[in-house]
FIROTOR-851295 format. One line per field, with one value per residue (C-alpha): x, z negated, y negated; residue number from 1. Coordinates in nm, 3 decimals, always signed. Layout:
N
xx: c(X ...);
zz: c(Z ...);
yy: c(Y ...);
num: c(NUM ...);
% end
This chain:
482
xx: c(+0.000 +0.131 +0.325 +0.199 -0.101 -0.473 -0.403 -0.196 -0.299 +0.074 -0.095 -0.260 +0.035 +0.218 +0.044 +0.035 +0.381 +0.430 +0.238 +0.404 +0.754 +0.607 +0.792 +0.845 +0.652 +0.805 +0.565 +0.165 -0.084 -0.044 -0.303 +0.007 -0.183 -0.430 -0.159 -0.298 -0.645 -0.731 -1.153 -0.987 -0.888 -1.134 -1.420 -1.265 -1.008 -0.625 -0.591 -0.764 -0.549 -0.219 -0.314 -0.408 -0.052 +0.049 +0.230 +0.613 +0.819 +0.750 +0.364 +0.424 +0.257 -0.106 -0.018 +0.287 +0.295 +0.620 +0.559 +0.289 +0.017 +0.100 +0.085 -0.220 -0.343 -0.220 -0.396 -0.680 -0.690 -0.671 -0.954 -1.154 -1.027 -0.888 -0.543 -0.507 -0.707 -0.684 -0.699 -0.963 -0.977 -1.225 -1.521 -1.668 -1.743 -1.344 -1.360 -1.611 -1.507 -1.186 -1.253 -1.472 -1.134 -0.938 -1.134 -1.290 -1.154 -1.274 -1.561 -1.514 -1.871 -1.945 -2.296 -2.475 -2.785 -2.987 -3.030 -2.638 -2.542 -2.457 -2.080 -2.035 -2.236 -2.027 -1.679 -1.869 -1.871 -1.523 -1.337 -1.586 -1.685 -2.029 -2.318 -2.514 -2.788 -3.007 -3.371 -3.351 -3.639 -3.919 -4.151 -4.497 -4.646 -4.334 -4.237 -3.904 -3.631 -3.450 -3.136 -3.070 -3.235 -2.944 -3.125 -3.104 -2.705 -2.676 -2.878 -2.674 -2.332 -2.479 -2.504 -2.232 -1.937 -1.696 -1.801 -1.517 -1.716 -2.019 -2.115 -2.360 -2.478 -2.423 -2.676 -2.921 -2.972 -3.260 -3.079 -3.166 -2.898 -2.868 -2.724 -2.358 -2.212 -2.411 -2.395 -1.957 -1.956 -2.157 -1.930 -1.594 -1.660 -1.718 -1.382 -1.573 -1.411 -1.697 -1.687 -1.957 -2.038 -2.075 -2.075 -2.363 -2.241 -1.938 -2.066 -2.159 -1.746 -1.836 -2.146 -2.286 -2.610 -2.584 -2.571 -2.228 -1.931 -1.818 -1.473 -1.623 -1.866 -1.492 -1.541 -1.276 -1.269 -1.510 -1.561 -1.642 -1.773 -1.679 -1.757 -2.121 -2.149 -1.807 -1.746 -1.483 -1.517 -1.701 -1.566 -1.331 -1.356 -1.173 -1.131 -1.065 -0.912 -0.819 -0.539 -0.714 -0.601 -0.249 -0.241 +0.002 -0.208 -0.494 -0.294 -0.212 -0.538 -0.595 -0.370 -0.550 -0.812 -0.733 -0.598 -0.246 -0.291 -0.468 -0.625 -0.463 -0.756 -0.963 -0.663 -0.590 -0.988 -0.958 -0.679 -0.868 -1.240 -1.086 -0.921 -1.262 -1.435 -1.225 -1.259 -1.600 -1.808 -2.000 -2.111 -2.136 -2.358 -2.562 -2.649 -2.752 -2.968 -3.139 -3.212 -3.363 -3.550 -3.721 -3.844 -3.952 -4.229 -4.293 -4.364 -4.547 -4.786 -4.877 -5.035 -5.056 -4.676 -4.446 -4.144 -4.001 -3.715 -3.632 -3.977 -3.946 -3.695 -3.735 -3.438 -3.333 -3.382 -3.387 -3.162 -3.081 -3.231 -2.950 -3.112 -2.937 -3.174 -3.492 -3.634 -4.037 -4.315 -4.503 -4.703 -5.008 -5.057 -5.115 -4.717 -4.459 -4.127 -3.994 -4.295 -4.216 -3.845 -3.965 -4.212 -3.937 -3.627 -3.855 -4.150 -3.958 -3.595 -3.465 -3.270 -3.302 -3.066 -3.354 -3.709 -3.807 -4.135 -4.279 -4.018 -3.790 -3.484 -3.344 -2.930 -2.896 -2.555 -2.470 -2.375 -2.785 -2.929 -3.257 -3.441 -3.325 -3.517 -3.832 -3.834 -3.870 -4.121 -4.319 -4.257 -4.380 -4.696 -4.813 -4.726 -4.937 -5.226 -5.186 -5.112 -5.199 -5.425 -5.597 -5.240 -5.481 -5.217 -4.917 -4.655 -4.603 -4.282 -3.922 -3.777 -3.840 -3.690 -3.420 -3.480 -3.081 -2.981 -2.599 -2.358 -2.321 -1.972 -2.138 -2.432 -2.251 -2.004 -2.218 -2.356 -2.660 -2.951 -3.132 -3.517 -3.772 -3.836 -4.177 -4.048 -3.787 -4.024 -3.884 -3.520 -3.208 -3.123 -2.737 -2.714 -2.840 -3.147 -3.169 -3.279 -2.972 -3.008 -3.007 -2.852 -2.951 -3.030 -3.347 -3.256 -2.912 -2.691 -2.783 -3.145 -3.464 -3.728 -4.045 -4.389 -4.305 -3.977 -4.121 -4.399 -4.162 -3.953 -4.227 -4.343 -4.012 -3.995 -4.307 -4.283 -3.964 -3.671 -3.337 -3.329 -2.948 -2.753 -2.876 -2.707 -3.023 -3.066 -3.413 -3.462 -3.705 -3.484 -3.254 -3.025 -3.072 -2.827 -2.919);
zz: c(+0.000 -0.003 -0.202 -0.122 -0.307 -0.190 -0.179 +0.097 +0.464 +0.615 +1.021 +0.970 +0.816 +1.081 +1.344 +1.235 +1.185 +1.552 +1.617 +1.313 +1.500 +1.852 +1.996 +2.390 +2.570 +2.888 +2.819 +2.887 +2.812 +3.137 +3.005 +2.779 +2.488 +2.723 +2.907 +3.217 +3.213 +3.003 +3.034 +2.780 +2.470 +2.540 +2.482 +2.218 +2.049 +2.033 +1.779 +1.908 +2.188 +2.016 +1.834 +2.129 +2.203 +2.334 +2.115 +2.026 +1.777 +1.514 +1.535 +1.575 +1.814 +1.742 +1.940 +1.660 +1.387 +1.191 +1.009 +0.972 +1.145 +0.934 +0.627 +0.713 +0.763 +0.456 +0.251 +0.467 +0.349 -0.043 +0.014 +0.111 -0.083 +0.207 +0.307 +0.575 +0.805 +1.180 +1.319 +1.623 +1.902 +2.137 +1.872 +1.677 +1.968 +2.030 +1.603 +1.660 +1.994 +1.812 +1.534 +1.807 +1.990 +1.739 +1.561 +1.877 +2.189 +2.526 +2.455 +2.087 +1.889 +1.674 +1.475 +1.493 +1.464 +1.807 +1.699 +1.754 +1.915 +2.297 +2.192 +2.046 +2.357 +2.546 +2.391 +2.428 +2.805 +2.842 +2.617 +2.663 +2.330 +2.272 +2.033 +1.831 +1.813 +1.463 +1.525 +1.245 +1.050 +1.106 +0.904 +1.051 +0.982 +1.130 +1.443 +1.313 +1.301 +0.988 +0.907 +0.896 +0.634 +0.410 +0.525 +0.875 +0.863 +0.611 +0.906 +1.206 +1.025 +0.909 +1.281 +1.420 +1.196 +1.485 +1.490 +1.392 +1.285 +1.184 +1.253 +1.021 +1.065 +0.756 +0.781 +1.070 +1.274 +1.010 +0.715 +0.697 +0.505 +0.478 +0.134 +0.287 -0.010 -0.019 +0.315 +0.306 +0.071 +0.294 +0.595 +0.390 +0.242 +0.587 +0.684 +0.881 +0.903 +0.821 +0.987 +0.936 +1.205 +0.985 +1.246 +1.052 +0.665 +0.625 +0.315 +0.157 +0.056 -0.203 -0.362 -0.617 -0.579 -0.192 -0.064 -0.119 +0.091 +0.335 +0.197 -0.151 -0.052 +0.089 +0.430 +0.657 +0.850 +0.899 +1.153 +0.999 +1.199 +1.028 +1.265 +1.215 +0.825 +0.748 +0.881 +1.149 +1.519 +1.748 +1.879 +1.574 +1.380 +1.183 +1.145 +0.765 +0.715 +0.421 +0.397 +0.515 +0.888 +1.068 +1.087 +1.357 +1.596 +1.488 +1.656 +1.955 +2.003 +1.986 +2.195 +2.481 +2.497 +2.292 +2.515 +2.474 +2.480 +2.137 +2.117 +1.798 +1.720 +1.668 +1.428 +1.235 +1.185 +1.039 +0.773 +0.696 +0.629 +0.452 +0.161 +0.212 +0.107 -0.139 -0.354 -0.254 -0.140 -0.446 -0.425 -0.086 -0.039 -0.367 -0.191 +0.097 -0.053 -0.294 +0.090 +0.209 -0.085 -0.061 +0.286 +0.259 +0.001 +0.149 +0.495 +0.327 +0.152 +0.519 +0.603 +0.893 +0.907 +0.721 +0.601 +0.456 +0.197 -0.020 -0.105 +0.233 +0.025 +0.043 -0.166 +0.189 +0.556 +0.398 +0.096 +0.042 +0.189 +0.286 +0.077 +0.299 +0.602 +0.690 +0.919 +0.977 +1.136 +1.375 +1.533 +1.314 +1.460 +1.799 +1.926 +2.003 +1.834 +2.125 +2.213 +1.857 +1.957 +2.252 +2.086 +1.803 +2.030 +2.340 +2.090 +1.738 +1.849 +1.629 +1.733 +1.597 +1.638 +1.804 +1.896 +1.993 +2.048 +1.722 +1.497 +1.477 +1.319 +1.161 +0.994 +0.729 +0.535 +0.295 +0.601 +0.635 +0.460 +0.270 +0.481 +0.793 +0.609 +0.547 +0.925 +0.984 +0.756 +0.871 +1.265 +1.184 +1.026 +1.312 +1.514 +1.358 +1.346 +1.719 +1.915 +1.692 +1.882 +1.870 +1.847 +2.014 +2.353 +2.124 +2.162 +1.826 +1.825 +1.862 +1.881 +2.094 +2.060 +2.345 +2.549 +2.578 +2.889 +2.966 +2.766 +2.850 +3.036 +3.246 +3.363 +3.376 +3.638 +3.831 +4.134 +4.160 +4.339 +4.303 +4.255 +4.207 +3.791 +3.845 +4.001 +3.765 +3.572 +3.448 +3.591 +3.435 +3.337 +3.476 +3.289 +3.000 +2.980 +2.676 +2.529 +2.405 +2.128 +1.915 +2.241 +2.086 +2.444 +2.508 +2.753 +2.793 +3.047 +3.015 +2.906 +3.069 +3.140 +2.975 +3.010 +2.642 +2.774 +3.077 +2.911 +2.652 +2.945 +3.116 +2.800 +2.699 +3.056 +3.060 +2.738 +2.795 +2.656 +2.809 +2.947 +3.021 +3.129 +3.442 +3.798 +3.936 +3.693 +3.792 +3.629 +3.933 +4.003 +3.823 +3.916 +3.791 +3.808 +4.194);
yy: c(+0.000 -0.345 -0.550 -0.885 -1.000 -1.043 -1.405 -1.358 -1.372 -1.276 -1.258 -1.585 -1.750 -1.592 -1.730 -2.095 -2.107 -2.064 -2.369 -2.545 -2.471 -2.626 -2.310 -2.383 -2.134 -1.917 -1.654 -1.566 -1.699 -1.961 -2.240 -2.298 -2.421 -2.565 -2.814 -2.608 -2.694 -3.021 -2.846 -2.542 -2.788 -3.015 -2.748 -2.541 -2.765 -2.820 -2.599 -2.295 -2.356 -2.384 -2.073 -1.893 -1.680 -1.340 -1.088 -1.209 -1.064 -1.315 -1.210 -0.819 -0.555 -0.440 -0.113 -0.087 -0.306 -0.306 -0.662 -0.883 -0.700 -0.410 -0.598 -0.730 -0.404 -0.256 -0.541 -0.497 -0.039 -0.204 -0.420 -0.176 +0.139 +0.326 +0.470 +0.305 +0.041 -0.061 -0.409 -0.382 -0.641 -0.440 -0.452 -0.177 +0.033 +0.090 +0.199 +0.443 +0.592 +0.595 +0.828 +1.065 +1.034 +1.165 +1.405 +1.603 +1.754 +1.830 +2.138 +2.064 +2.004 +1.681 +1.662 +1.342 +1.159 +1.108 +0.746 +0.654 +0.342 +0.406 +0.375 +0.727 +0.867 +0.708 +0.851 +1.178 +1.089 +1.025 +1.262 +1.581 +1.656 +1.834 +1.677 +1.893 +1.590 +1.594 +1.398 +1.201 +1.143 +0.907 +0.663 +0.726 +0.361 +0.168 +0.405 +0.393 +0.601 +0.691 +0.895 +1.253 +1.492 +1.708 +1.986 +1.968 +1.863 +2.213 +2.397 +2.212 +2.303 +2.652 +2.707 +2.543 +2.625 +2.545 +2.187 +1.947 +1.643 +1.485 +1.138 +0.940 +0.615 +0.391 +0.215 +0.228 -0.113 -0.149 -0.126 +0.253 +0.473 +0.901 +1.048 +0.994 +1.139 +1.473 +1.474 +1.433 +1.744 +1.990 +1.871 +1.881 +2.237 +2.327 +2.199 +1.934 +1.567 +1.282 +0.962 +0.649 +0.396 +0.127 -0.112 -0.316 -0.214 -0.435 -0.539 -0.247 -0.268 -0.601 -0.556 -0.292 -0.330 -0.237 +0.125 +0.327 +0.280 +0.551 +0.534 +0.530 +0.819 +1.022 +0.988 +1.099 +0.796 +0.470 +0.187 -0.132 -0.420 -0.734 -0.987 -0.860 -0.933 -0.981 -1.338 -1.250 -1.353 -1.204 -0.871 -0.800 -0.508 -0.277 +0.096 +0.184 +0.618 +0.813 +1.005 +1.339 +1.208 +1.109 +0.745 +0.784 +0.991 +0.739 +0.455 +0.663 +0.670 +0.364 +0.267 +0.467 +0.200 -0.082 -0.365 -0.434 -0.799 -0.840 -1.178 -1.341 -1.566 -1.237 -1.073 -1.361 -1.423 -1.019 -1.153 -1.464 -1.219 -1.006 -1.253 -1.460 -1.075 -0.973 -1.305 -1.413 -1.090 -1.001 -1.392 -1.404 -1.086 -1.178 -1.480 -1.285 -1.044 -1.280 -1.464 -1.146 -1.038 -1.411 -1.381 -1.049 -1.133 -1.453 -1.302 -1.036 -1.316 -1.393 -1.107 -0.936 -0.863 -0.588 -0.734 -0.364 -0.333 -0.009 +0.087 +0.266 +0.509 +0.880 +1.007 +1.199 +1.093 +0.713 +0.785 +0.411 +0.057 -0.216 -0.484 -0.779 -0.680 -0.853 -0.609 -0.717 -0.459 -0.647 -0.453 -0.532 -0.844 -0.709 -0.815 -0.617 -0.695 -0.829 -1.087 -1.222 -1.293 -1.438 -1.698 -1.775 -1.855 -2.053 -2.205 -2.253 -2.255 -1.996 -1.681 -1.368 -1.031 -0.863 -0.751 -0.410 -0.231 -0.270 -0.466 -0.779 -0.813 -1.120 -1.118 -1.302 -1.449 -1.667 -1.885 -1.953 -2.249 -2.220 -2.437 -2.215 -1.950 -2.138 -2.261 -1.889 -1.836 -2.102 -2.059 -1.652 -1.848 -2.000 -1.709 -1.568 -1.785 -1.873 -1.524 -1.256 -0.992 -0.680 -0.396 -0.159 -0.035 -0.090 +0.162 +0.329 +0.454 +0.366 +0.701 +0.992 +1.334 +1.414 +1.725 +1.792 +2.005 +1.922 +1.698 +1.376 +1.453 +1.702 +1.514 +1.190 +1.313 +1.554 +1.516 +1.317 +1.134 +0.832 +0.816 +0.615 +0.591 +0.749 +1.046 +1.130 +1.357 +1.654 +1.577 +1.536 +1.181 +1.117 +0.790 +0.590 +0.389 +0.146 -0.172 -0.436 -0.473 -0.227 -0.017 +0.340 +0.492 +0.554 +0.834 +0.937 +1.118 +1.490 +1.481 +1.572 +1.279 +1.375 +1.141 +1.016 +0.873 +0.718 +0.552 +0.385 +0.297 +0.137 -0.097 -0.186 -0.349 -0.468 -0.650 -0.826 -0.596 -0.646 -0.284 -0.161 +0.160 +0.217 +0.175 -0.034 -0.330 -0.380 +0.002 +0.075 +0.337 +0.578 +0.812 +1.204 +1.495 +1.694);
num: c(1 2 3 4 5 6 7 8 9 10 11 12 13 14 15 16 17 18 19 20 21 22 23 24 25 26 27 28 29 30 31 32 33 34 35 36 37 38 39 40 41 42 43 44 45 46 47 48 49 50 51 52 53 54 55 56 57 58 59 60 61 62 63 64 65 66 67 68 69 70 71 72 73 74 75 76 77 78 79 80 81 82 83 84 85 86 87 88 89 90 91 92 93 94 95 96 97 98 99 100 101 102 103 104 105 106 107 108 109 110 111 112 113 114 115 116 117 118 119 120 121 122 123 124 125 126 127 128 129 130 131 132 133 134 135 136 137 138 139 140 141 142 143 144 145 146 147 148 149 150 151 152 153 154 155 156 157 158 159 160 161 162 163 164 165 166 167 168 169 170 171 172 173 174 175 176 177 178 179 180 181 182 183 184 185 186 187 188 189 190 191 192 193 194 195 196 197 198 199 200 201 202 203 204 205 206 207 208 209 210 211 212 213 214 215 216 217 218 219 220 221 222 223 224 225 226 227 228 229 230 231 232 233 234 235 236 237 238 239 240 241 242 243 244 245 246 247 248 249 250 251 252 253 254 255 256 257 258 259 260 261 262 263 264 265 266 267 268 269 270 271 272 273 274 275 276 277 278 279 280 281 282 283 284 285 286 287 288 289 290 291 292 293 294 295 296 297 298 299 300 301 302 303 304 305 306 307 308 309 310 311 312 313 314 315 316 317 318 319 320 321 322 323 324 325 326 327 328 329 330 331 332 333 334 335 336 337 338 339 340 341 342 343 344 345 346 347 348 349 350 351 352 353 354 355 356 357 358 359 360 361 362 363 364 365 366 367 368 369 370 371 372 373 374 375 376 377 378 379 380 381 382 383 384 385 386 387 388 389 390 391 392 393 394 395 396 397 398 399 400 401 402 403 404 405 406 407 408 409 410 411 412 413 414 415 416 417 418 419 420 421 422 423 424 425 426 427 428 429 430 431 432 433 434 435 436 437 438 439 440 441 442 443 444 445 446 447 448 449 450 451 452 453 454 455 456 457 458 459 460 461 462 463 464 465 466 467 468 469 470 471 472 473 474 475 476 477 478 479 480 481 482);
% end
């Protein structure tokens, strides 16, 4: 672990120095602290310029740190009681295709929810692994799906004992958490590795009164997406491991993807979270959740809406509710999640994370201001009062359970056709099909279409969700395996 104290942000420091030293640059990048192009400083300032650089030895190599980087790191893996952490400059996605990467082989089985973010299909895609999907469970009045029960990861390892991993996500895009740490003891006396996409549980590191950890829960490794909750920039993340796997082979792995020019406004904003976190998170996230736990009853107290929290607990499929998350049911009042993101961003002028079929998701910090809250509050009011209609036609559900036929590898790369959407039935999808955000495919490469599918499809479109995945953007076509 490091020597250097919390206090001490040694990339950061780093970094400024070079500016401090007004270094004469022969070296990329060629806006030379925005000399090139008066537009660049002008729009993002001469210091985000100057501190705009390429790798030199002063700053270190994020493909292998010897100094600062790597202290940085190593303060980073104490922060947040692991071994060891990585520095990520290609978001969370690179984290969690990362620990696939390195845990799984070509033919090699991983268990995982259906309801993953398109980012660990993906790595399935490109490395050849094989999912053993688990439907997670579902809450019957929201449409909503949960996490996986203990009983169906027991049955999936029972009957895959040659699996190598298994993948939970901690928590779901709604704040939805399995029992990770019941769930890490079935998988390690298996001999399974367990690794959490914790792309949106940053905090869960900094406050007690959140859900556990997955390096507190002993999982193998974890992807962690700061710049969601953690107060990074956008696109940095980090990727936190114990000491059950090589660090080494971890960065080699990284290194397969990651880009070799690591942006150095994205690493030093890493350093900077993390102090900010380990100082300031238990007040920061207490601030949060006393935010969410506000709006939730006051939205409640209008009626018509569902602003849920942890009563939705179930001790298993929803072990544990990420109190931070204002996740509101919509459908009651006739609108679909994403007509209510719609009508808040064009009418109120307030933007939300996102709106789906039946639900709309807000993230809150201790960045917000109380009176950004109330505008909410109020702008869901009149909403309310002024578009609220009989939910009668309303799809019902967010999830649908996948008809697997190949892996993703297989289907992705085979041979295929293009049809018309309509007359996809009963083929094999050979790409994805999702809304963004929350980007958990709706269908994925390998699965068959069934009605179910193409219905959601159809709505999603039809209400306004930014569909994604496939080849023909319009989605009036999609390509399925010949």
């Amino acid at each position: 672990m490091s020597r250097l104290s919390q206090q001490a942000t040694p990339l950061a420091e780093a970094l400024n120095a070079q500016r401090i030293n007004r270094l004469a640059h022969f070296d990329v990048p060629g806006h030379k602290g925005g000399r090139m192009n008066p537009e660049l400083p002008d729009y993002f300032g001469k210091l985000c310029m100057s501190l705009d650089v390429n790798s030199m030895k002063s700053l270190d190599n994020l493909g292998h740190p010897v100094s600062v980087i790597k202290a940085a790191q190593e303060l980073a893996a104490e922060a947040f009681g692991a071994d060891n952490a990585f520095f990520m400059v290609n978001g969370t996605t690179s984290a969690v295709q990362t620990m696939i990467w390195a845990t799984c082989g070509r033919g090699e089985k991983i268990i995982l929810p259906r309801n993953v973010h398109r980012s660990a299909i993906n790595a399935l895609v490109v490395n050849g692994a094989v999912p053993v999907y688990i439907n997670p469970g579902r809450d019957a009045r929201l449409g909503i799906p949960l996490g996986m029960g203990v009983a169906d990861v027991q049955r999936a390892i029972e009957e895959n004992p040659d699996a190598k991993a298994v993948l939970v996500n901690n928590p779901t895009y709604y704040g939805v958490c399995s029992d990770l740490e019941t769930i890490v003891s079935l998988a390690h006396a298996a001999g399974m590795k367990v690794l959490a996409d914790e792309a949106h549980g940053t905090h869960f590191y900094f406050h007690d009164k959140l859900p556990i950890s997955g390096m507190a829960a002993g999982c193998d490794m974890a992807a962690a997406s700061l710049h969601k909750t953690g107060g990074s920039l956008t696109q940095s993340s980090i990727l936190l491991c114990n000491d059950s796997v090589n660090p080494d082979y971890v960065r080699q792995i990284i290194t397969l993807t990651q880009s070799t020019s690591a942006n150095y406004l994205l690493l030093s904003s890493l350093d900077l979270a993390r102090r900010h976190l380990y100082f300031h998170g238990r007040e920061a996230f207490g601030k949060t959740i006393a935010f969410a736990e506000y709006a939730r009853d006051e939205i409640n107290r209008l009626g018509g809406y569902y602003a849920f929290g942890p009563e939705i607990a179930n001790g298993d499929t929803c072990f544990a509710f990420d109190l931070t998350k204002l996740s509101v049911h919509t459908r009651d009042i006739g609108l679909a999640g994403i007509e209510v993101y719609d009508l808040l961003r064009d009418d109120y002028g307030i933007q939300i994370e996102f709106g789906d079929i039946g639900n709309i998701l807000a993230i809150l910090s201790a960045g917000d201001r109380r009176m950004d809250v109330e505008r909410l509050i109020s702008a869901l009011a009149e909403i309310k009062r002024l578009h609220r209609k009989d939910p009668v036609g309303l799809f019902d559900h967010e999830y649908i359970d996948p008809d697997v036929t190949m892996s993703p590898e297989a289907a992705f790369y085979a041979k295929k056709t293009t049809v018309p959407l309509r007359e996809s039935l009963g083929r094999i999808a050979g790409e994805f099909v999702m809304s963004y955000p929350p980007g958990i495919p709706i269908l994925a490469p390998g699965e068959r279409v069934t009605p179910d599918i193409l219905e959601h499809i159809e709505f999603a479109k039809a209400k306004g969700c930014f569909m994604t995945g496939p080849q023909d953007m319009n989605i009036d076509n999609i390509q399925v395996v010949e």
